[in-house]
Each structure stands twice: as structure tokens, then as C-alpha cells.
BAFI-3210 file (N, C-alpha, C; in Angstrom, 3 decimals, decimal comma, padded with zeros to 6 digits):
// residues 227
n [1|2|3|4|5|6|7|8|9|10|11|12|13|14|15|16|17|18|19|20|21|22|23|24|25|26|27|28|29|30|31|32|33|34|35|36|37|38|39|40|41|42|43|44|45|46|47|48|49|50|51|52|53|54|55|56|57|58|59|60|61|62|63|64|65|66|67|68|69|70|71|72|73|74|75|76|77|78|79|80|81|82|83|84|85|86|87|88|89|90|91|92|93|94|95|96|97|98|99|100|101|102|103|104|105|106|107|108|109|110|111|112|113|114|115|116|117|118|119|120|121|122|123|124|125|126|127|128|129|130|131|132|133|134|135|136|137|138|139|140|141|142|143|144|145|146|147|148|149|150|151|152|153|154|155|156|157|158|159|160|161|162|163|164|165|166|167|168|169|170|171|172|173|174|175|176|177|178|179|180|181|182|183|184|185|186|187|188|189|190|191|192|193|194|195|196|197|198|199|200|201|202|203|204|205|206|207|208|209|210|211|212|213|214|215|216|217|218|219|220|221|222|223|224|225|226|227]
n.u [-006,576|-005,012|-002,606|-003,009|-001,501|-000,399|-003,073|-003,491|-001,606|-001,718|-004,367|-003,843|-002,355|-004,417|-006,003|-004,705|-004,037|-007,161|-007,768|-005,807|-006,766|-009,100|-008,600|-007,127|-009,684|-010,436|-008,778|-009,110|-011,720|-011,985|-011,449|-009,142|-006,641|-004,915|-004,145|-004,003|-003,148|-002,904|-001,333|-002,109|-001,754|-003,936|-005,133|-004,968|-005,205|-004,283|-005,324|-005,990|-006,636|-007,831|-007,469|-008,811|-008,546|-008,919|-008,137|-010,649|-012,601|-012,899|-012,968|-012,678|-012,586|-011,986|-009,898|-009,822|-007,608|-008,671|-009,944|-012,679|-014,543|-015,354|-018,092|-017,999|-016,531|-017,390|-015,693|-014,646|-011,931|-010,540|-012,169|-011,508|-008,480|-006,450|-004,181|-001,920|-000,112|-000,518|-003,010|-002,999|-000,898|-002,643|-004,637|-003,235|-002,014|-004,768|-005,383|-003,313|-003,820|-006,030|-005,175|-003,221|-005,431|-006,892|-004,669|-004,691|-006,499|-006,722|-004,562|-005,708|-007,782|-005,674|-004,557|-006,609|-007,356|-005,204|-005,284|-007,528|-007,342|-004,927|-003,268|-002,609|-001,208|002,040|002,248|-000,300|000,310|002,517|004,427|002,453|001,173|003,489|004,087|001,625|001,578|003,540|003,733|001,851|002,563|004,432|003,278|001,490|003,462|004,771|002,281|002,805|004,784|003,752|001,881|002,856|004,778|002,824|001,729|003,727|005,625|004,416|002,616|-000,053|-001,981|-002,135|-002,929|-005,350|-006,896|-006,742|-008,959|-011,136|-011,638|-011,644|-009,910|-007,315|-003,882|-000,598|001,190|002,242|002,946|002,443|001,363|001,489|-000,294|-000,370|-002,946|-005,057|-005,432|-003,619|-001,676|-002,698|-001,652|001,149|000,447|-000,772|001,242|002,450|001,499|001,172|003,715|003,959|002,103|004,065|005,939|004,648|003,688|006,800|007,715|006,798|007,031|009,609|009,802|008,522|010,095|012,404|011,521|010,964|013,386|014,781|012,784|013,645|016,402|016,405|017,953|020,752|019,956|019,321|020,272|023,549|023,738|021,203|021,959|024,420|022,782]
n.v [022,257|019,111|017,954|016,001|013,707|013,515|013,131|010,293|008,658|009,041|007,767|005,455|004,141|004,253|002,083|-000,099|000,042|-000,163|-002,937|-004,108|-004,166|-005,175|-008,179|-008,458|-008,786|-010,870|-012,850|-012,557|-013,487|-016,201|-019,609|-021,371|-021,389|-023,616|-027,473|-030,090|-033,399|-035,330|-038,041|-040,539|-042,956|-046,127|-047,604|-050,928|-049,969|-047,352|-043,734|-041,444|-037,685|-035,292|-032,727|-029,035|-025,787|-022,303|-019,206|-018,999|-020,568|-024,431|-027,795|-030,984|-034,594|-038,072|-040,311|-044,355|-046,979|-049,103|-048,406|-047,042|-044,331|-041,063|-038,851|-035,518|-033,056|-029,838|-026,779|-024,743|-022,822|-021,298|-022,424|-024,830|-024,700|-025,384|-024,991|-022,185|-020,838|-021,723|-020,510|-017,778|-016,622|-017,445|-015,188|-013,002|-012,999|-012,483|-010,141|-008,208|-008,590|-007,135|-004,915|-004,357|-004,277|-001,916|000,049|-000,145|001,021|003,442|003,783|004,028|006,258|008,305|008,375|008,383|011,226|012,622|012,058|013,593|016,292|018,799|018,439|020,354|020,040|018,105|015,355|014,237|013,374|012,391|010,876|009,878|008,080|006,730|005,524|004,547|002,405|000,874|000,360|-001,290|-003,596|-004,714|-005,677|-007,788|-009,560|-010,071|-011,836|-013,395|-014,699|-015,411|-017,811|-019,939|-021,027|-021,306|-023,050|-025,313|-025,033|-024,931|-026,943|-026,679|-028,137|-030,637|-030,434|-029,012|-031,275|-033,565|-032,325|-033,112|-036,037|-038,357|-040,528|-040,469|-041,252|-041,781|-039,291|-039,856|-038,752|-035,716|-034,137|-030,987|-028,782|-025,741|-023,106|-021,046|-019,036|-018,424|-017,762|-015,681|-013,922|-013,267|-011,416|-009,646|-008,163|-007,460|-006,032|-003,706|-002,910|-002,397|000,082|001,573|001,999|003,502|005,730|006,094|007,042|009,179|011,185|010,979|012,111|014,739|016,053|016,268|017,941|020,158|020,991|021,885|024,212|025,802|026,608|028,373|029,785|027,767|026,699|028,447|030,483|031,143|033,480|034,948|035,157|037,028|038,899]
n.w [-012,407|-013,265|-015,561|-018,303|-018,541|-015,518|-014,953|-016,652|-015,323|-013,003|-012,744|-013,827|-011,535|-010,059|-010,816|-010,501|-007,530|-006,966|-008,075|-006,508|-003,603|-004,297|-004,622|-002,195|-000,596|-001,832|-001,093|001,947|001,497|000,293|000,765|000,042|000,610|001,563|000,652|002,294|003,124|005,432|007,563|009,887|012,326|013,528|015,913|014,520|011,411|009,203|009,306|007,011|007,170|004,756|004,471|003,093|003,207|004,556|006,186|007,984|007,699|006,820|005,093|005,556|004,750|005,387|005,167|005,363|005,878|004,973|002,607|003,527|003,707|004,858|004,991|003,928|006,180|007,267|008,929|011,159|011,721|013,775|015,416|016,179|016,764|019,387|020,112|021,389|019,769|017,021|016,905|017,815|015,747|013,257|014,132|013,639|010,951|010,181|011,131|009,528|007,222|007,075|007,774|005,439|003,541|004,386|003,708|001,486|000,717|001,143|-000,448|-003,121|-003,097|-002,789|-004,784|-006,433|-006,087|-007,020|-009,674|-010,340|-009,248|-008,471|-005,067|-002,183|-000,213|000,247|001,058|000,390|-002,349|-004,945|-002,557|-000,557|-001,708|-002,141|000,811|001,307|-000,052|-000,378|002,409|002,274|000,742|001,861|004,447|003,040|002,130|004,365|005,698|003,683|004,761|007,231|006,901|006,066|007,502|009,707|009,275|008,208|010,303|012,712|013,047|011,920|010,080|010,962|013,594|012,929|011,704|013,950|015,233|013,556|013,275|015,420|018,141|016,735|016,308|016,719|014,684|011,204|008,420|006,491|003,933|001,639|-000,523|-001,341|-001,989|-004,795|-003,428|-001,615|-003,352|-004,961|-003,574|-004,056|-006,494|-005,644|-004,172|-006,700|-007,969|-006,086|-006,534|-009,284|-009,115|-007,296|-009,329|-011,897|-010,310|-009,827|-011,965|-012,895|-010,971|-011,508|-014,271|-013,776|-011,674|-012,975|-015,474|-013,813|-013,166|-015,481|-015,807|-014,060|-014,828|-017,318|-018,732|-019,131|-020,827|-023,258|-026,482|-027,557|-029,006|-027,910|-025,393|-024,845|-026,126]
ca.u [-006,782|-004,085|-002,479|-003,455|-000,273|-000,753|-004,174|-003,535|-000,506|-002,953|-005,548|-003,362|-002,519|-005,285|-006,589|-004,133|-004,849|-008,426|-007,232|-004,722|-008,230|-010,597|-008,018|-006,804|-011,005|-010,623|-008,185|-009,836|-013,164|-012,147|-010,930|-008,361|-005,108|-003,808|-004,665|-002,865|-003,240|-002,160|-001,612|-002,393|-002,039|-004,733|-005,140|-004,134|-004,942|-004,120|-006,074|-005,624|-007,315|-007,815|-008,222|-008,934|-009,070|-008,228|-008,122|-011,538|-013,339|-012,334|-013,803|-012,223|-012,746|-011,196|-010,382|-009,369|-006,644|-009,334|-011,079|-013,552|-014,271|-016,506|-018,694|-017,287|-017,144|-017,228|-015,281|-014,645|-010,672|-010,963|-013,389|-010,665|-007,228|-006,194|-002,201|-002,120|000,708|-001,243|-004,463|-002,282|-000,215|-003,695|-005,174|-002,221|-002,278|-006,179|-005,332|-002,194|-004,646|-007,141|-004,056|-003,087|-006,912|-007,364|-003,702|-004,645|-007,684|-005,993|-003,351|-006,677|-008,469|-004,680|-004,468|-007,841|-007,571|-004,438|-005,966|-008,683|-007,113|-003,827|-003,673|-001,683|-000,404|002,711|001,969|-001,410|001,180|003,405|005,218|001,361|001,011|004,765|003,996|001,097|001,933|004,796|003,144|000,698|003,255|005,268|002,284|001,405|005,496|004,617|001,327|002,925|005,710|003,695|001,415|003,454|005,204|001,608|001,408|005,086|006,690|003,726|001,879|-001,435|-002,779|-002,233|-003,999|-007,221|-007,256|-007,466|-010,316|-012,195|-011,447|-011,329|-008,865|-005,903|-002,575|000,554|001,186|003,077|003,100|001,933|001,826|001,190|-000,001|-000,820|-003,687|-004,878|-006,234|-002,749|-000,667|-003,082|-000,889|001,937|-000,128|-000,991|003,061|003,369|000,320|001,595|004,918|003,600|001,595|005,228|006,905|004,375|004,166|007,810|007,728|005,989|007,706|010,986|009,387|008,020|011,195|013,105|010,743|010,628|014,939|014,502|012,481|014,329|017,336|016,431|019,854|021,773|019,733|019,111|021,308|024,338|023,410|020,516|023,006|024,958|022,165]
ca.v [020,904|018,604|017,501|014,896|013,046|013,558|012,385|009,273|007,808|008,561|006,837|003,861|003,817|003,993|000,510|-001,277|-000,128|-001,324|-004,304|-005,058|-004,351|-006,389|-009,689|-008,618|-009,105|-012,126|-013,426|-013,293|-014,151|-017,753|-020,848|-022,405|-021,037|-025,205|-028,429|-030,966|-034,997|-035,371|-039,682|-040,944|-044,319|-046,122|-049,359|-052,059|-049,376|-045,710|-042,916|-039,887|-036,660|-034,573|-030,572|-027,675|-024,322|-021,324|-018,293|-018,684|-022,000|-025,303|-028,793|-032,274|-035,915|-039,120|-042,211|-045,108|-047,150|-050,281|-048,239|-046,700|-042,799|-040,518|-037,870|-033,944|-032,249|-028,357|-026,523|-023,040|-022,736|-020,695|-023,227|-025,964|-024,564|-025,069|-024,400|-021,072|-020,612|-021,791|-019,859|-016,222|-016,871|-016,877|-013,773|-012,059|-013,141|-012,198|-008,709|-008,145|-008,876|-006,035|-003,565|-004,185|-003,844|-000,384|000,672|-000,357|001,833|004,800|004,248|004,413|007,169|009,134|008,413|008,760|012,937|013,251|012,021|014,693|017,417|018,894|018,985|021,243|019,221|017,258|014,057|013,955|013,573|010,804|010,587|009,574|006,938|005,569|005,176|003,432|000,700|000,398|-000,223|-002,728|-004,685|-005,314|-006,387|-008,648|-010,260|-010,717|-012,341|-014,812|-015,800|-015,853|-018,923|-021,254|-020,992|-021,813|-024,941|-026,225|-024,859|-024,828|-028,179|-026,350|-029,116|-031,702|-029,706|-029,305|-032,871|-034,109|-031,745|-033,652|-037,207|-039,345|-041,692|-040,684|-042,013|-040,917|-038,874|-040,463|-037,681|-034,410|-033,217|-029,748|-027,857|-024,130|-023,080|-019,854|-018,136|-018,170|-017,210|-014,255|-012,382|-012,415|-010,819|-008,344|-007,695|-007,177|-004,831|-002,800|-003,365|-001,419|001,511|002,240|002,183|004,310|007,154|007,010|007,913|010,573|012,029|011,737|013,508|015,785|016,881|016,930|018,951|021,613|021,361|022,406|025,204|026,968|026,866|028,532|030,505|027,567|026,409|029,433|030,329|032,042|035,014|035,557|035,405|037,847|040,234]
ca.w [-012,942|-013,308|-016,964|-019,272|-018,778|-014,451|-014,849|-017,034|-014,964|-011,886|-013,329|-013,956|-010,086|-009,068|-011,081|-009,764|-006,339|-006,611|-008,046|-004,759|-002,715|-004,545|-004,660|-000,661|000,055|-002,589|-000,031|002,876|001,636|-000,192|001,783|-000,826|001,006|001,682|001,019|003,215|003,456|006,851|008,121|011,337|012,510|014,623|016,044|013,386|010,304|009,285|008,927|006,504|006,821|003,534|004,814|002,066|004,475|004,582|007,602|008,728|007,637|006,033|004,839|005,721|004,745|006,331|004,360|006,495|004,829|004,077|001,588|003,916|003,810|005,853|004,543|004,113|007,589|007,160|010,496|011,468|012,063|014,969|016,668|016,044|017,137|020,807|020,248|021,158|018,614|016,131|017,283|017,905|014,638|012,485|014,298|013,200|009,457|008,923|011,614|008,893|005,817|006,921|007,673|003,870|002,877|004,725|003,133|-000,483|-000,134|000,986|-002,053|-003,790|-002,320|-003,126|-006,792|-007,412|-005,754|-007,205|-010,782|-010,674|-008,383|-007,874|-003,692|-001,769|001,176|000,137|001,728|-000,546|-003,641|-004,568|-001,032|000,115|-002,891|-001,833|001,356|001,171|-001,342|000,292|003,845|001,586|-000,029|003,365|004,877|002,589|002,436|006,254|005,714|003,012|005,575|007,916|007,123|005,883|009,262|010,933|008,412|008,395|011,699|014,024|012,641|011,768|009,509|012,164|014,996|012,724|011,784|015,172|015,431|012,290|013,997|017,424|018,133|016,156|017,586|016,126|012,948|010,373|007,533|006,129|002,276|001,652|-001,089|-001,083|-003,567|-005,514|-002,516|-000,945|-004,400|-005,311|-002,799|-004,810|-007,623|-005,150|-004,500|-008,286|-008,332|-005,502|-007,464|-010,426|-008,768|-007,550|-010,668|-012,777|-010,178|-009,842|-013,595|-013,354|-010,469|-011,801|-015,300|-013,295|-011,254|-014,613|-016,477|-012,887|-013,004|-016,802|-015,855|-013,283|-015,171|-018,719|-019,325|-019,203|-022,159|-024,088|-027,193|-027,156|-029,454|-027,062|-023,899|-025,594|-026,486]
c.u [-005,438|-003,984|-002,735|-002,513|-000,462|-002,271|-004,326|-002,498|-001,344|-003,984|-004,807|-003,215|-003,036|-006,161|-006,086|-003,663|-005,767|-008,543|-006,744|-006,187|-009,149|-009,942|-007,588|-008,892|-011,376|-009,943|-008,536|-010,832|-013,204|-011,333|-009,921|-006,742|-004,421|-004,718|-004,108|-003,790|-002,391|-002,706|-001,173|-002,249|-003,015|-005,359|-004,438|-004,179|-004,273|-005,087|-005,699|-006,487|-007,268|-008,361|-007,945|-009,301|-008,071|-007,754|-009,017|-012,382|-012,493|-013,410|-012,195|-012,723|-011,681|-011,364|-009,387|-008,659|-007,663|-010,281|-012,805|-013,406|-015,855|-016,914|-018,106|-017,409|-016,654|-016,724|-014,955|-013,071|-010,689|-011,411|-012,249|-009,076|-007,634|-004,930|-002,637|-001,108|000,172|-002,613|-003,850|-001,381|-001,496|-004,581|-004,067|-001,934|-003,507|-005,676|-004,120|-002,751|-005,414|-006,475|-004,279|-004,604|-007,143|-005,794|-003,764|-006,241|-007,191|-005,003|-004,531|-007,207|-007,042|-004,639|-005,247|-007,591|-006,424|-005,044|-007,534|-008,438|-005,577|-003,660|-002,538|-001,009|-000,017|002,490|000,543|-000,985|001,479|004,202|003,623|001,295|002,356|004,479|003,064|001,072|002,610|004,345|002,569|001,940|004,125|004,305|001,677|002,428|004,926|003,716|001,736|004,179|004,940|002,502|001,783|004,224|004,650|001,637|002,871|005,561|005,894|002,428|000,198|-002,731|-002,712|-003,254|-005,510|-007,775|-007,499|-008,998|-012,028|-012,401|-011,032|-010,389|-007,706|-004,916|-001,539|001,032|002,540|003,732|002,029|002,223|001,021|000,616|-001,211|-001,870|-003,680|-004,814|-004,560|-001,384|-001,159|-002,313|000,139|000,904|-000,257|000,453|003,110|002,733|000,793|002,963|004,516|003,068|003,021|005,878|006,204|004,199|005,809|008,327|007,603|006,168|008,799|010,752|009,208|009,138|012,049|012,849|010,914|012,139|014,999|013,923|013,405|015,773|017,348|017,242|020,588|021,599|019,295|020,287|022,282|024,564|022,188|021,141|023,649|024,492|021,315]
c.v [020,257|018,037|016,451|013,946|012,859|012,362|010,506|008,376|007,448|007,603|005,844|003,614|003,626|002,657|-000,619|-001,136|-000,574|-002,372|-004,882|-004,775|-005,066|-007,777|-009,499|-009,097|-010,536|-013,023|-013,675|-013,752|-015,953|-018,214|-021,590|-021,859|-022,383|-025,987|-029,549|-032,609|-035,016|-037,526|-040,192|-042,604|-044,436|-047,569|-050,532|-051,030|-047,881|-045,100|-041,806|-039,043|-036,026|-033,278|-029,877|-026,304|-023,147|-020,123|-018,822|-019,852|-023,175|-026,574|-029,657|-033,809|-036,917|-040,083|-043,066|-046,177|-048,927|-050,047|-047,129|-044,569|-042,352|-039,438|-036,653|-033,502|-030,680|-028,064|-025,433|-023,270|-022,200|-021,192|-024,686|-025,960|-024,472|-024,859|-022,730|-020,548|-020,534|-020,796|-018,055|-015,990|-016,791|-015,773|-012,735|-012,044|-012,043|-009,960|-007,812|-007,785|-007,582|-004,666|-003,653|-003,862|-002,080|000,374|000,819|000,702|002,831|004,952|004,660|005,456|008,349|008,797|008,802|010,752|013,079|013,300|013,073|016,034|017,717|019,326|019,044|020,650|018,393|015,742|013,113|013,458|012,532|010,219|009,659|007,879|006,035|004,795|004,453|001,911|000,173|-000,110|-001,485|-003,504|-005,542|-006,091|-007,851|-009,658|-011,062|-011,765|-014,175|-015,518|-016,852|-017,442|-020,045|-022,038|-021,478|-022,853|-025,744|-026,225|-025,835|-026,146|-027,612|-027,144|-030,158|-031,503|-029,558|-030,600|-033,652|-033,443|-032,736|-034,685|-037,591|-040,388|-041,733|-040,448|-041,016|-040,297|-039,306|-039,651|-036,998|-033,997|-031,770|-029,105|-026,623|-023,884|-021,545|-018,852|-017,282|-017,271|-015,622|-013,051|-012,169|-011,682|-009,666|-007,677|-006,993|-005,636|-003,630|-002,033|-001,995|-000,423|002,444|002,985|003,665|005,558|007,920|007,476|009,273|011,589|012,137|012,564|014,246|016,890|016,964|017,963|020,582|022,028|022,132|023,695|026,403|027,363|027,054|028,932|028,936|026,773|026,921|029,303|030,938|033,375|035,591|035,673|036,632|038,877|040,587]
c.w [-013,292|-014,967|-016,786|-018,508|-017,117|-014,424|-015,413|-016,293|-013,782|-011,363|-013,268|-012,411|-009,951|-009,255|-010,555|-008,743|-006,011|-006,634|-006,599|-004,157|-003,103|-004,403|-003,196|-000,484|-000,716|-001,306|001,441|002,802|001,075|001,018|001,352|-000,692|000,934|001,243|001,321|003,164|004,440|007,133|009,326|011,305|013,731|014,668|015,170|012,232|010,734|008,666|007,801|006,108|005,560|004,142|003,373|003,250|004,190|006,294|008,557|008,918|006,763|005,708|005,165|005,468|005,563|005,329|005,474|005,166|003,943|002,815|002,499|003,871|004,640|005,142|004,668|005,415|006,901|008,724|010,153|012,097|013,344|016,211|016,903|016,456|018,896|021,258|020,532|020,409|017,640|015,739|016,801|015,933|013,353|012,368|013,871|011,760|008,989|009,622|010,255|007,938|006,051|007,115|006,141|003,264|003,230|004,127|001,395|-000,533|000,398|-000,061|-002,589|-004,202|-003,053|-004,209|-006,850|-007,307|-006,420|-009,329|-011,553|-010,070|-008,599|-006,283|-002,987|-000,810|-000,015|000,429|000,628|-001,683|-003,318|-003,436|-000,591|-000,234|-002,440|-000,405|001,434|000,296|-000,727|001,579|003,018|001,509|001,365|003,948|004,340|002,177|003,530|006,437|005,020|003,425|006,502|008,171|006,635|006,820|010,036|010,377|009,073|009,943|013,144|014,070|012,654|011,046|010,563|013,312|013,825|012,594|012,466|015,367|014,412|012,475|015,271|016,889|017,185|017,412|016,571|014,916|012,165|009,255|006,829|004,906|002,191|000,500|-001,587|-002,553|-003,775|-004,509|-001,605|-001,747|-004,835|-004,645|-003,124|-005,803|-006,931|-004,808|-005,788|-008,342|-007,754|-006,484|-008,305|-010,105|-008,277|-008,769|-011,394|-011,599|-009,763|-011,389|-013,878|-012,429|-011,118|-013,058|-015,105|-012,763|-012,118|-015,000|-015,219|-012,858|-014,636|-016,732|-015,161|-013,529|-016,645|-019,354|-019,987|-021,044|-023,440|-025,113|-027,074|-027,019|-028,016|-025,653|-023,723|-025,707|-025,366]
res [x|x|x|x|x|x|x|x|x|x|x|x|x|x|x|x|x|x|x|x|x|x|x|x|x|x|x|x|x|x|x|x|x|x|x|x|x|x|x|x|x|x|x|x|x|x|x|x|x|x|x|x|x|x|x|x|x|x|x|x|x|x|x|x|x|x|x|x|x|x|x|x|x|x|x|x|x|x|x|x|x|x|x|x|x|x|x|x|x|x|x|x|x|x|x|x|x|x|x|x|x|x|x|x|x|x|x|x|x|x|x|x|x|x|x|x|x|x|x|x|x|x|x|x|x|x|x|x|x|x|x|x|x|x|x|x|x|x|x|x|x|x|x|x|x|x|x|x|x|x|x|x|x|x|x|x|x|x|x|x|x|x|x|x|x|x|x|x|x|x|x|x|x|x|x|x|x|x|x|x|x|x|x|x|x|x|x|x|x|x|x|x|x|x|x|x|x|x|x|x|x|x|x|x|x|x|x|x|x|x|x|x|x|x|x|x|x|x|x|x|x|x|x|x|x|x|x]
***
């Protein structure tokens, strides 16, 4: 059975492993990654879309610059990209997102056995726990380059907005801004962040406390050296 002190640092890993997995499935399951005002001109007025979306679905309105607006459209992202930049560049976000999901539950899965077990393969141990966080947290870095890249670089609010309206002419300008859905993934950074930290605690206590053992002379007393 593994000590108190093993078990309780464990235990802390392993909460804020489940944590990074329940806010990575928070992340792909909400829609509130952007919300962009994108403006079109068209004929004598201008148009401006309003998108809220995220990976997989979104909503859009239209107000037309005399005051007129059009009812919510709901759209499926997916069904609305025809850049294939844009298109390839989002399958690689959500494919990215479900790496980090299946890595944050193997950190999991390894705290939790190491929190109730001591297990004999190396790799099962904190090397297991580093590496996976560590795969997570990269993954999720990558994820939060990589869609601001599909927004700004690769004009991803523009390309759905045509999708939500006919007859736009030339785009005039684009405001941006990113909501919870898209920030929760730092939180998940931090989280990973911290499952580091506390089992490198408790390795380096650990390899202390085993350098302490195998060298009891040097800390014995003198008289007993002596005798």
C-alpha cells in the first residue's frame, strides 16, 4: 500500500486531471469560442453579420444598416466552410482537442493507480504522469494557436458569413472577440500546470528521502563510527 503522504499528493493529481477532462469535453461541447461582427457592403447599404460559434455549430443574425434585422439562423460549421484551409485547419483543432481528452484521462487513470497502488513498471509512476500532462498541455498550446490563426489569418468569420447571407459584395471589416469556451483552455494549461508541480514534489521528496537512506554512515554520530 502506498503512504499517506503518496496517496494524498496522488489524490490531488488526479482532481486536477479530471478537472482538465471535464473542461477539455466543456470545450468541445459549448459553441462560445468567438463572436465576430463581420461588414459587408451591398448595393447602396451595408450589411453586418453577428456570428457566436464555436468548432462544430454556430448562430448568426444580419442587421442591414437601415435598421432592418433578420431572425437567428443556427448553422453547422462544417456544412458552411468551403476554404479548404479553413475546413482542414478546424479538423485539426477538434482531432487535437480529443488527443488532449484521451491524454488527460490516462494522466487520470495514472494518478488514480498510483494513489491506491504502488506499481512495478516505471513508466506507471511519475515519468507516466509527466508525460502525459505534458503531451496534454502541448496539445492544448497548439489548439489555442491554432484557432485564432483560422479566425485572423485564414478569414474564418468571413467565410461563414457569406454562408448566413446572399448578395454580399465586398468586406469592409471584422471585430473579434474570443469567449469562455475558448479561454477555459488556458485554465486547462494551469491545471495540467499544477498536476506537474505537485508530483514533482513528491518525487523530488521521495528521491531525497531514498539518497538519505542509502547513505546512513555519513549521517550517523561519530562515537558510533568509532565504536
Amino acid at each position: 500500500m502506498p503512504s499517506r503522504k503518496k496517496t494524498t499528493m496522488f489524490a490531488s493529481a488526479f482532481c486536477t486531471s479530471v478537472s482538465s477532462f471535464v473542461l477539455i469535453c466543456v470545450v468541445l461541447g459549448t459553441q462560445q469560442w468567438v463572436s465576430s461582427e463581420v461588414r459587408f457592403s451591398r448595393s447602396d447599404t451595408s450589411v453586418t453579420i453577428s456570428l457566436d460559434y464555436g468548432l462544430f455549430r454556430g448562430t448568426c443574425e444580419q442587421f442591414v444598416e437601415a435598421g432592418l434585422q433578420v431572425s437567428k439562423k443556427t448553422f453547422q460549421v462544417a456544412d458552411s466552410l468551403s476554404s479548404t484551409k479553413t475546413k482542414s485547419t478546424n479538423v485539426a483543432i477538434i482531432v487535437i482537442l480529443v488527443l488532449s481528452l484521451l491524454t488527460s484521462l490516462l494522466s487520470s487513470g495514472f494518478t488514480c493507480t498510483n494513489a491506491v497502488s504502488n506499481p512495478y513498471q516505471t513508466f506507471l509512476g511519475p515519468i507516466g504522469v509527466y508525460t502525459w500532462n505534458s503531451i496534454c498541455g502541448i496539445l492544448i498550446l497548439i489548439a489555442m494557436i491554432l484557432f485564432p490563426v483560422n479566425v485572423e489569418a485564414h478569414s474564418l468569420s468571413e467565410e461563414l458569413a457569406h454562408g448566413c447571407s446572399t448578395s454580399l459584395q465586398s468586406h469592409i471589416k471584422s471585430k473579434h472577440s474570443y469567449g469562455y469556451s475558448y479561454w477555459i483552455m488556458l485554465l486547462i494549461l494551469f491545471l495540467n500546470l499544477a498536476s506537474l508541480i505537485i508530483i514533482y514534489f513528491y518525487d523530488h521528496a521521495s528521491y531525497s528521502k531514498k539518497k538519505e537512506q542509502e547513505r546512513p554512515i555519513e549521517n550517523a554520530p561519530k562515537d558510533v563510527i568509532l565504536f
